[in-house]
C-alpha positions as CSV (number, residue, x, y, z in Angstrom):
1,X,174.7,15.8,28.9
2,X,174.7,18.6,26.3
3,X,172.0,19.6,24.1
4,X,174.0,18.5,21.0
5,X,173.5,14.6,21.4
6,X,176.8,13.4,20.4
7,X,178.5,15.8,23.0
8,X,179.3,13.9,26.1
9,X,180.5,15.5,29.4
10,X,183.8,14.4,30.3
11,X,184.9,16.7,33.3
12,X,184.6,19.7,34.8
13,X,187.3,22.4,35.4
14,X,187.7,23.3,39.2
15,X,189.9,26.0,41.2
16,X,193.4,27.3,40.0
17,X,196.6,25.6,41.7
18,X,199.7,27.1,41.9
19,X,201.0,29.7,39.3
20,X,201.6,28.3,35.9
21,X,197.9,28.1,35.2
22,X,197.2,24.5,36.7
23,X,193.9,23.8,37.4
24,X,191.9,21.2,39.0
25,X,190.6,18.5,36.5
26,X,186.9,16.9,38.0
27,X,186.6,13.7,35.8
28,X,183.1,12.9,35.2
29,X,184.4,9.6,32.9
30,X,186.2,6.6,34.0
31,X,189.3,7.5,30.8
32,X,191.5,9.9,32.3
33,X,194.0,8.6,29.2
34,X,191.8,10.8,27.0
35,X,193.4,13.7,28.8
36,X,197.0,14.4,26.7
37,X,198.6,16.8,25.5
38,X,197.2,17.9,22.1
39,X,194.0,16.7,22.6
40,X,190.7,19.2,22.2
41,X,187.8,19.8,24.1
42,X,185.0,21.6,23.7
43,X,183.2,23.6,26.6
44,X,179.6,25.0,27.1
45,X,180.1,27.9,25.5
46,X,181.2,25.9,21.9
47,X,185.0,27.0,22.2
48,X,187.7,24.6,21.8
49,X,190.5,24.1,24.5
50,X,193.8,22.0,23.8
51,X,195.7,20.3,26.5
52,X,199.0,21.6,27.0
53,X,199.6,19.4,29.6
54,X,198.0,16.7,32.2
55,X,198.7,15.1,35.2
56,X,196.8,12.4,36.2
57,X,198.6,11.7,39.6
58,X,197.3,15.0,40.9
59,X,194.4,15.7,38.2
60,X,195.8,19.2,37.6
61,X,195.6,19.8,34.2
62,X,196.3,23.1,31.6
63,X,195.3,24.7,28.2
64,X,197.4,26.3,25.5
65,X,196.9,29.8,25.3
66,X,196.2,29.6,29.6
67,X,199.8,28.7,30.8
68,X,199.9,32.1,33.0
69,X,197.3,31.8,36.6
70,X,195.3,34.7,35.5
71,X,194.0,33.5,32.0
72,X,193.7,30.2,33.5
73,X,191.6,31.8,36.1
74,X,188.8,32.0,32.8
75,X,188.2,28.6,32.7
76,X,187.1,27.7,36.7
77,X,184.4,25.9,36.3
78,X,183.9,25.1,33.1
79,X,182.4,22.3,31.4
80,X,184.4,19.8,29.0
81,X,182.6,18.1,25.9
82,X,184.3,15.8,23.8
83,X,182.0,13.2,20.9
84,X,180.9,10.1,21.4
85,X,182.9,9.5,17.8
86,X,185.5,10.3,19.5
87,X,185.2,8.2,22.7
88,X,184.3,5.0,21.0
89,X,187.8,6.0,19.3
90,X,190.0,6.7,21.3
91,X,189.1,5.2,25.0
92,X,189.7,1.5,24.8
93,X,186.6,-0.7,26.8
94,X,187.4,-3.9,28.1
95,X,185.1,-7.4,27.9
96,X,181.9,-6.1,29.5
97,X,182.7,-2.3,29.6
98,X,180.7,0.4,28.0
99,X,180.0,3.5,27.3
100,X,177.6,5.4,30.1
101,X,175.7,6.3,26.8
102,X,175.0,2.9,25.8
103,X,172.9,3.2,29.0
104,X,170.9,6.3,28.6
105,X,167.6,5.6,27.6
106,X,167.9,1.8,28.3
107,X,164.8,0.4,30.4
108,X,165.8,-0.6,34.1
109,X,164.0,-4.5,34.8
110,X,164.0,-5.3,38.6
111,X,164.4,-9.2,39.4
112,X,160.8,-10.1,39.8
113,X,160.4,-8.6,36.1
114,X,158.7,-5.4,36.8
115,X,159.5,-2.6,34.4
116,X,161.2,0.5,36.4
117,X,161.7,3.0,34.5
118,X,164.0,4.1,31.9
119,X,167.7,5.7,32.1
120,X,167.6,9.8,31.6
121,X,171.2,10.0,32.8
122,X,174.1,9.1,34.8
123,X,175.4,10.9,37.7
124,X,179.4,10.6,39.4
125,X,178.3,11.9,43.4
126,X,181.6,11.3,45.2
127,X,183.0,7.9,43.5
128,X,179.6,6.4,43.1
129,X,178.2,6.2,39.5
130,X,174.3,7.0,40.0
131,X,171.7,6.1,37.3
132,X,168.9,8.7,37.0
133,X,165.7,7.2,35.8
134,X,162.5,8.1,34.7
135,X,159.7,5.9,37.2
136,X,157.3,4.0,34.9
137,X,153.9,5.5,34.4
138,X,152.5,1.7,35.6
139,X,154.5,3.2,39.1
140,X,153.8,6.5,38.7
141,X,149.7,5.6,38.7
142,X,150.7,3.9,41.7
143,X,151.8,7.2,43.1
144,X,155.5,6.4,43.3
145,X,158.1,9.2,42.1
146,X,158.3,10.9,38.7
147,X,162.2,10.0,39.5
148,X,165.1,8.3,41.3
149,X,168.6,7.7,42.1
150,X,169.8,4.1,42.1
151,X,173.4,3.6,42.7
152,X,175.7,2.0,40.2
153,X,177.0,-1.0,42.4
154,X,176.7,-4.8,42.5
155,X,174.1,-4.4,45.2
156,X,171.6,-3.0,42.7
157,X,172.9,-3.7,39.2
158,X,173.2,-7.2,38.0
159,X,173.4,-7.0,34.5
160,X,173.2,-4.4,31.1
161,X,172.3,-5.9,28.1
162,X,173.6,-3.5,25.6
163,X,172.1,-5.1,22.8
164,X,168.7,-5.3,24.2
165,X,169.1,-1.9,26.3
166,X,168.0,-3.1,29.5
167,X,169.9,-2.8,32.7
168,X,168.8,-5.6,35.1
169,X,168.6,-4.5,38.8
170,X,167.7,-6.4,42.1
171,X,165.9,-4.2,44.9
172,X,165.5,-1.3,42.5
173,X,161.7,-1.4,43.9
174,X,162.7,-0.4,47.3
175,X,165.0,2.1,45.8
176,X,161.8,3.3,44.5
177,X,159.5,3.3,47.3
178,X,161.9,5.5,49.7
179,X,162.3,8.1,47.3
């Protein structure tokens, strides 16, 4: 996440392909439709970048202005922002889909009712969504860790209540414990 709350990290650019000034697109959202031509961005440094083009077969993707390989070569490795304004907006959520910030901050219940923690972030490792949460300070007088890693899958998440901000998990203790 950015400092400026309503920023929201969308992907990351990677390594230069070919000549025209492709480049490799990292999503860190589950909208790739987001990612047309026309549409602006705004990286860590506060400038704006508009798609020139996208292709979301082989997530190569370029910027007006950084059609030729060695402007392109500028942007490795930077960081795309776009709003959450413009999320809710523009990316379409099914029946039971949200936003990963309807999560943050949201307290993380295991099935026997003990509080975890709460939700500082969410991680993409791979293809697995990870939430980052804060432990408890019941657990962390316990002497459990100040934080942990507990996978975004049906194993461990049953539920998030985005009304009542609370993600329901099952074996989030043990998650806990081994960390």
């Amino acid at each position: 996440m950015n400092n400026q709350s309503t920023l929201i990290e969308v992907a990351q650019v990677g390594r230069l392909v070919g000549l025209k000034g492709e480049l490799k697109l990292h999503l860190q959202c589950d909208f790739p439709e987001q990612f047309k031509k026309g549409k602006t961005f705004t990286t860590q440094k506060g400038d704006t970048l508009e798609v020139f083009s996208y292709n979301s077969a082989r997530e190569l993707i370029s910027f007006v202005g950084y059609q030729e390989r060695e402007l392109a070569a500028k942007l490795v490795n930077t960081i795309l922002y776009t709003s959450q304004e413009a999320s809710m907006k523009e990316c379409a959520l099914k029946e039971g889909e949200f936003f990963w910030f309807d999560m943050i901050d949201a307290h993380v219940i295991d099935a026997d009712g003990t509080l975890l923690g709460i939700v500082q972030e969410i991680e993409r490792i791979a293809n697995t969504d990870y939430l980052v949460i804060k432990t408890d300070n019941a657990l962390l007088e316990k002497g459990y860790a100040k934080s942990f890693y507990m996978p975004y899958i049906e194993r461990y998440i049953c539920a998030f209540d985005k009304v009542r901000k609370e993600v329901h998990s099952q074996d989030g203790l043990g998650i806990l414990e081994n960390s």
